[in-house]
MARVO-280703 format. One record per residue: x, y, z of N, C-alpha, C in turn; residue in one letter; chain. Coordinates in Angstrom, 1 decimal. Each point is the difference from the previous one (the first is absolute). Layout:
N
+--------+---------+--------+---------+----------+--------+--------+---------+--------+------+------+
: n_east : n_north :   n_up : ca_east : ca_north :  ca_up : c_east : c_north :   c_up : code : unit :
+--------+---------+--------+---------+----------+--------+--------+---------+--------+------+------+
:      X :       Y :      Z :       X :        Y :      Z :      X :       Y :      Z :    A :    A :
...
+--------+---------+--------+---------+----------+--------+--------+---------+--------+------+------+
END
This chain:
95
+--------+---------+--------+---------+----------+--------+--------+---------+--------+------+------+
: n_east : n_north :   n_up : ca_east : ca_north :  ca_up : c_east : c_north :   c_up : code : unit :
+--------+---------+--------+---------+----------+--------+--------+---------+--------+------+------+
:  -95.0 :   -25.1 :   42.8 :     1.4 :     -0.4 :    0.2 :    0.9 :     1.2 :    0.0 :    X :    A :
:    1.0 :    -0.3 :    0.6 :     1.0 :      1.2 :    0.2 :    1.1 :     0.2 :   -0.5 :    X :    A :
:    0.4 :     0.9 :   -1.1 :     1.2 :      0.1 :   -0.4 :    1.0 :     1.2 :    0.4 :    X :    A :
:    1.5 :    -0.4 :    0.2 :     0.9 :      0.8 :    0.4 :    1.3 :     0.4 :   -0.9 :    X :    A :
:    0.2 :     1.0 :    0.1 :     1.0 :      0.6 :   -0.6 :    1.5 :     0.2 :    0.9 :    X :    A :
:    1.0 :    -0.2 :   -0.6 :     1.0 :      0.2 :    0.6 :    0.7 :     0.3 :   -0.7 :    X :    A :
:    1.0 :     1.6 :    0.6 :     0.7 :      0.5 :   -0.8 :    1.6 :    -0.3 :    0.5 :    X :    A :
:    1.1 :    -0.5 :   -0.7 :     1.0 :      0.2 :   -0.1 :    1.2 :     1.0 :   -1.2 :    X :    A :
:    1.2 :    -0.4 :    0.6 :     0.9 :      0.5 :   -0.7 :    1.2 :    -0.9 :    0.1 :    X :    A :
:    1.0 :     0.9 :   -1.2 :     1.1 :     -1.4 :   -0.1 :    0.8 :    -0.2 :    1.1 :    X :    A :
:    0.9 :    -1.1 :    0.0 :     0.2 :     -1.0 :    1.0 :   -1.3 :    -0.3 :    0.9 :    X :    A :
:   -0.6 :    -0.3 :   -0.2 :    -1.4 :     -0.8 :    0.9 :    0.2 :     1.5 :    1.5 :    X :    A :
:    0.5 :     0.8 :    0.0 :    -0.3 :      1.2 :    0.9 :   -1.6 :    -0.1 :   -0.4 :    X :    A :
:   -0.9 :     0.3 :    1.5 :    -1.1 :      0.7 :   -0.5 :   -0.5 :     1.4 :    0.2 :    X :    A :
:   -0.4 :     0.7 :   -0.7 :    -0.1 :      1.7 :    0.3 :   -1.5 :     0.0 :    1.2 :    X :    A :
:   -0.5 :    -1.1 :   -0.2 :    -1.0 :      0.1 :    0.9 :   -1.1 :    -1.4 :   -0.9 :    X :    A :
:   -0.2 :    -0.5 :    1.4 :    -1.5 :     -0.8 :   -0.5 :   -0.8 :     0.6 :    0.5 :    X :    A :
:   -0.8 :     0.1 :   -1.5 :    -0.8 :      0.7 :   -0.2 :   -1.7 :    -1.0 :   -0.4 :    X :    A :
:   -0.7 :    -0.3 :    1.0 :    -1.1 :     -0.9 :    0.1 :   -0.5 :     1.0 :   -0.5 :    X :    A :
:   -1.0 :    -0.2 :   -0.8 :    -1.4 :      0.5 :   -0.7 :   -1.0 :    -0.9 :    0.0 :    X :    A :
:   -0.8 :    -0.2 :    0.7 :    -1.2 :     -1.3 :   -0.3 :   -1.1 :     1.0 :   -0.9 :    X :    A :
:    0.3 :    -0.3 :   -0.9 :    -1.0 :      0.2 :   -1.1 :   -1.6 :    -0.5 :   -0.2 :    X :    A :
:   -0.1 :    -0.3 :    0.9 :    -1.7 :     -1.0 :    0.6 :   -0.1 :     1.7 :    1.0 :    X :    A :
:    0.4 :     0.4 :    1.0 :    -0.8 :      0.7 :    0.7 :   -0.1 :     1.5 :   -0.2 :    X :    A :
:    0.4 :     0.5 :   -1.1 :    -1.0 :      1.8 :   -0.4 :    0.4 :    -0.2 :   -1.0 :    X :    A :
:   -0.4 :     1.1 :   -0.8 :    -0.1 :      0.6 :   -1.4 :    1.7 :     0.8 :    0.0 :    X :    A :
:    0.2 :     0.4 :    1.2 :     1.1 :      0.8 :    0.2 :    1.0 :    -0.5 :    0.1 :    X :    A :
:    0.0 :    -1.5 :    0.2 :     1.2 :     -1.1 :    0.1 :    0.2 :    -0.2 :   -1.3 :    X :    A :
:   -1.0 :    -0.4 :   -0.6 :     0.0 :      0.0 :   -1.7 :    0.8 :     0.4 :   -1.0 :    X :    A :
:   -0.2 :     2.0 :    0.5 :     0.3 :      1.0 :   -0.8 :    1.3 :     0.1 :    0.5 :    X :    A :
:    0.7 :    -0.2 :    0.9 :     1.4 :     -0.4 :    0.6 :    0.6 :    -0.8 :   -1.0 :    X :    A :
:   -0.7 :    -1.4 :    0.3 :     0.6 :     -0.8 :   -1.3 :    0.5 :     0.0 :   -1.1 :    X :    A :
:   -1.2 :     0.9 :   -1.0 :     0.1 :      0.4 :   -0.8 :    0.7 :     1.3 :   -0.5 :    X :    A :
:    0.0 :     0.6 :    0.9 :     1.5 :      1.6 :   -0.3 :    1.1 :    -1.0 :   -0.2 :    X :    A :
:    0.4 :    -0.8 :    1.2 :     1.3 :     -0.6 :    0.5 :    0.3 :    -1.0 :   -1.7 :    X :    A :
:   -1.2 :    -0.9 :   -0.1 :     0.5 :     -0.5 :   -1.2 :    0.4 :     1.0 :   -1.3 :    X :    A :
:   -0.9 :     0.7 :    0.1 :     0.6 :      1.3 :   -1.6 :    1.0 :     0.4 :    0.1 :    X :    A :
:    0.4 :     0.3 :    1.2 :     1.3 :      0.8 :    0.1 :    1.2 :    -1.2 :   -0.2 :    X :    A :
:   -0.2 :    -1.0 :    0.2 :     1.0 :     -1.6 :   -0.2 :    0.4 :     0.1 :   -1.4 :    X :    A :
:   -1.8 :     0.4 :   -0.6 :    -0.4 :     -1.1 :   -1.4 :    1.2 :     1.9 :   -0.8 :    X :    A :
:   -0.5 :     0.9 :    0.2 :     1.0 :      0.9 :   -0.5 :    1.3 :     0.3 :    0.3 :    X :    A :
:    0.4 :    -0.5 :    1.0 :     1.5 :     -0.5 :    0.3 :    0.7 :    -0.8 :   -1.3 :    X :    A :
:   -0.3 :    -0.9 :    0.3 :     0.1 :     -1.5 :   -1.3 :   -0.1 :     0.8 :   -1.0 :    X :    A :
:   -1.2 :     0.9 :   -0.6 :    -0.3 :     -0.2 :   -1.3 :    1.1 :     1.4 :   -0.3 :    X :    A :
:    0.7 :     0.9 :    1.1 :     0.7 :      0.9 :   -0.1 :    1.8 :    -0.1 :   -0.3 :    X :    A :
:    0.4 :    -1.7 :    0.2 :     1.1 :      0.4 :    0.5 :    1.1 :    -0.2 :   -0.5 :    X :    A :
:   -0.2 :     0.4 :   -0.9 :     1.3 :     -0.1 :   -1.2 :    0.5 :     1.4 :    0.1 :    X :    A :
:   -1.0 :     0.9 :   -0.1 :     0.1 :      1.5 :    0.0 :    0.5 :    -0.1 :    1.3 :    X :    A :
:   -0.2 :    -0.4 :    1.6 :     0.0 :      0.1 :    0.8 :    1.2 :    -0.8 :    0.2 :    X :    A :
:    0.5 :    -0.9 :   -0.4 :     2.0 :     -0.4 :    0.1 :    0.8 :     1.1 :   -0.6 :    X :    A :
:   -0.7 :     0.7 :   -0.8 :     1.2 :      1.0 :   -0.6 :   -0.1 :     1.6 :    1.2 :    X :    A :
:   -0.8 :     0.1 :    1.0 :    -0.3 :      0.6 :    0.9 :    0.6 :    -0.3 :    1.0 :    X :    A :
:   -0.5 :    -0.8 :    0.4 :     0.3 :     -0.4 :    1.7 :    0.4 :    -1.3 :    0.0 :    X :    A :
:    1.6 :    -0.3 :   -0.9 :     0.5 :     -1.6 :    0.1 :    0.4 :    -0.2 :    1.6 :    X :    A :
:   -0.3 :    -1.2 :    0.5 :     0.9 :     -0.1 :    1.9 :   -0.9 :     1.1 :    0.9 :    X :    A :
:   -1.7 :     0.7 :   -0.6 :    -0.4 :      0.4 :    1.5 :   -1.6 :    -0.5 :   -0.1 :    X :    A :
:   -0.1 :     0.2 :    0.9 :    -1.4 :     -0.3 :    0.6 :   -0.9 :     1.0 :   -0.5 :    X :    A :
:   -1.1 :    -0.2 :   -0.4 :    -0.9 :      0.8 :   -0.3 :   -1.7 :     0.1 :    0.2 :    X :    A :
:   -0.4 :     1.6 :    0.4 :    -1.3 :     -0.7 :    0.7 :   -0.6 :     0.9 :   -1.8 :    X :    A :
:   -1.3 :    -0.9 :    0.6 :    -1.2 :      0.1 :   -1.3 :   -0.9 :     0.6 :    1.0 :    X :    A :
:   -1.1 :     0.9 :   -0.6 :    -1.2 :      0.3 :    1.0 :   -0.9 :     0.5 :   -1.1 :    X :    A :
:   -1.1 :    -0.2 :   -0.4 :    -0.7 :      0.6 :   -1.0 :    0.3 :    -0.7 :   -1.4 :    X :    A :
:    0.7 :    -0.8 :   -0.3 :     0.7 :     -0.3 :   -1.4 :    1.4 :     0.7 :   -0.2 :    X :    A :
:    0.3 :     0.7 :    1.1 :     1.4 :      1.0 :   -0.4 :    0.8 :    -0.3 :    0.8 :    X :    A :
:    1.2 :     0.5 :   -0.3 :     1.2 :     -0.4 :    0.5 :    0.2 :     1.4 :    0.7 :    X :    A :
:    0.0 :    -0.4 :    1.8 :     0.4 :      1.6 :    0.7 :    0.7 :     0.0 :    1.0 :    X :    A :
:    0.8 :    -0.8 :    0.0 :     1.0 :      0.1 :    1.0 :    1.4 :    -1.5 :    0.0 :    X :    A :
:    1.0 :     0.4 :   -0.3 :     1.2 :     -1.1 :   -0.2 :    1.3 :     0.3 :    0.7 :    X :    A :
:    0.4 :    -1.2 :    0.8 :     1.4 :      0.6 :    1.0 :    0.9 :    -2.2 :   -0.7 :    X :    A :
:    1.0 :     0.7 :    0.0 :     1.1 :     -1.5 :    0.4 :   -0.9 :    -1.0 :    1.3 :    X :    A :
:    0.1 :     0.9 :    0.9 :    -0.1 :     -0.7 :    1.7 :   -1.3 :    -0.3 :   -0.1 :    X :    A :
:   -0.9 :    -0.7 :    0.5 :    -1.5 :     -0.2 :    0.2 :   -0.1 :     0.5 :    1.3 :    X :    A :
:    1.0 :     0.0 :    0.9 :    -0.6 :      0.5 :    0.9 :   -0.4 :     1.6 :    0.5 :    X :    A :
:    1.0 :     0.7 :   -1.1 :    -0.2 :      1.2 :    0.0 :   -1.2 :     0.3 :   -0.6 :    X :    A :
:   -0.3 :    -0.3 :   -1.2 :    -1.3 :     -0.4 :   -0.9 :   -1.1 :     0.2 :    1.0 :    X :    A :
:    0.2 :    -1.1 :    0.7 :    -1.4 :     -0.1 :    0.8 :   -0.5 :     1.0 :    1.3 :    X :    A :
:    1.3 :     0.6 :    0.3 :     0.1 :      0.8 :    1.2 :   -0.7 :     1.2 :   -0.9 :    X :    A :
:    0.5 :     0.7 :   -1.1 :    -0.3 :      1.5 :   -0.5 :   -1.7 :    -0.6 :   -0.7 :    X :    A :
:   -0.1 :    -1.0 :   -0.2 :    -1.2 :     -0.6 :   -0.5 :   -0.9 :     0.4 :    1.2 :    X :    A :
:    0.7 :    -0.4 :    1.2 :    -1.2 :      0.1 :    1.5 :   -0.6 :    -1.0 :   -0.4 :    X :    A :
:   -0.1 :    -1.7 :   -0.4 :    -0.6 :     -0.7 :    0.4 :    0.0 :    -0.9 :    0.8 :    X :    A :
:   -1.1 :    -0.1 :    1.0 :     0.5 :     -1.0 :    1.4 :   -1.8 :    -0.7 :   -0.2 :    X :    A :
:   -0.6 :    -0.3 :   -0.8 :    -1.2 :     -0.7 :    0.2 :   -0.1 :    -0.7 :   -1.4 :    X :    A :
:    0.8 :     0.5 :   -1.0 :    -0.6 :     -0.5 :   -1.7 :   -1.0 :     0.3 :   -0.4 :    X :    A :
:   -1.1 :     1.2 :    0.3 :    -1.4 :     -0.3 :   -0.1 :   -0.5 :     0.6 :   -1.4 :    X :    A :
:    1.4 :     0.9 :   -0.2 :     0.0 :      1.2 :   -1.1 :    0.2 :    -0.7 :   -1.7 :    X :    A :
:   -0.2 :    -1.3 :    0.3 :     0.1 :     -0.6 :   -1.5 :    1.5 :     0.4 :   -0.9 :    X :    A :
:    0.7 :     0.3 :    1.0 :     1.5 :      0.1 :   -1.2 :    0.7 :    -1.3 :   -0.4 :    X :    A :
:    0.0 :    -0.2 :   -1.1 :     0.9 :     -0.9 :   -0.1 :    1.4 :     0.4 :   -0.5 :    X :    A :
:    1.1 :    -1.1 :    1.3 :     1.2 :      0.3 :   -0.4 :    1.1 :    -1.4 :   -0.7 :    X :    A :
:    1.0 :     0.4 :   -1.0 :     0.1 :     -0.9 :   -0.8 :    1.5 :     0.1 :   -0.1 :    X :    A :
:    0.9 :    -0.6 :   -0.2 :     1.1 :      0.3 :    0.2 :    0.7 :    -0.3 :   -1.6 :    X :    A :
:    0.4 :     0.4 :   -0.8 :     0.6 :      0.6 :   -1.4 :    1.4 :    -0.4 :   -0.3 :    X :    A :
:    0.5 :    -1.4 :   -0.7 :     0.9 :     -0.3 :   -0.2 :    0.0 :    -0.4 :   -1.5 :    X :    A :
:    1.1 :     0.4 :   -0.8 :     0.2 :     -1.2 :   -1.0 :    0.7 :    -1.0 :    0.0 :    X :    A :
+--------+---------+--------+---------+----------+--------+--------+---------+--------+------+------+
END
C-alpha cells in the first residue's frame, strides 16, 4: 500500500506537494525520513526558534535551521527550490 506526504504552510498555501510513495525505493523512504526529522526538530525547537524568527518562515535541512525571510516567496527563490526533492522543511514561526 501506498503512503503520501504532503507538505504545507500556513493559510492552507502549499510550498509544494510533495508525493513520496514510500512502497517504491529505499530512497523515497530516506526522503521521508530526513523530511520527517527536520519537522520532528522544528516542533521540538521552537520556543528558541519564536524568540529568533517570530512572523518568518523557516527552512530546516539536516535538523538545522539555514535559511529564514518574512516573504516565502523570497525564501524559496534564494532556497532555488522548484522540485522539493532536497527534504527541506519549511515552517512558518508565529506566537
Amino acid at each position: 500500500m501506498s503512503k503520501f506526504l504532503y507538505t504545507k504552510v500556513i493559510e492552507d498555501k502549499w510550498v509544494c506537494k510533495l508525493n513520496i510513495n514510500i512502497s517504491d525505493s529505499d530512497r523515497d523512504l530516506a526522503k521521508y525520513e530526513k523530511l520527517k526529522g527536520n519537522f520532528e526538530w522544528f516542533y521540538s525547537n521552537y520556543e528558541e526558534l519564536k524568540r529568533d524568527y517570530n512572523d518568518q518562515y523557516v527552512a530546516i535541512k539536516d535538523r538545522k535551521q539555514i535559511d529564514s525571510d518574512f516573504n516565502l516567496d523570497l525564501l524559496l527563490r534564494r532556497l532555488n527550490l522548484y522540485n522539493c526533492d532536497e527534504s527541506i522543511a519549511i515552517e512558518y514561526v508565529n506566537n
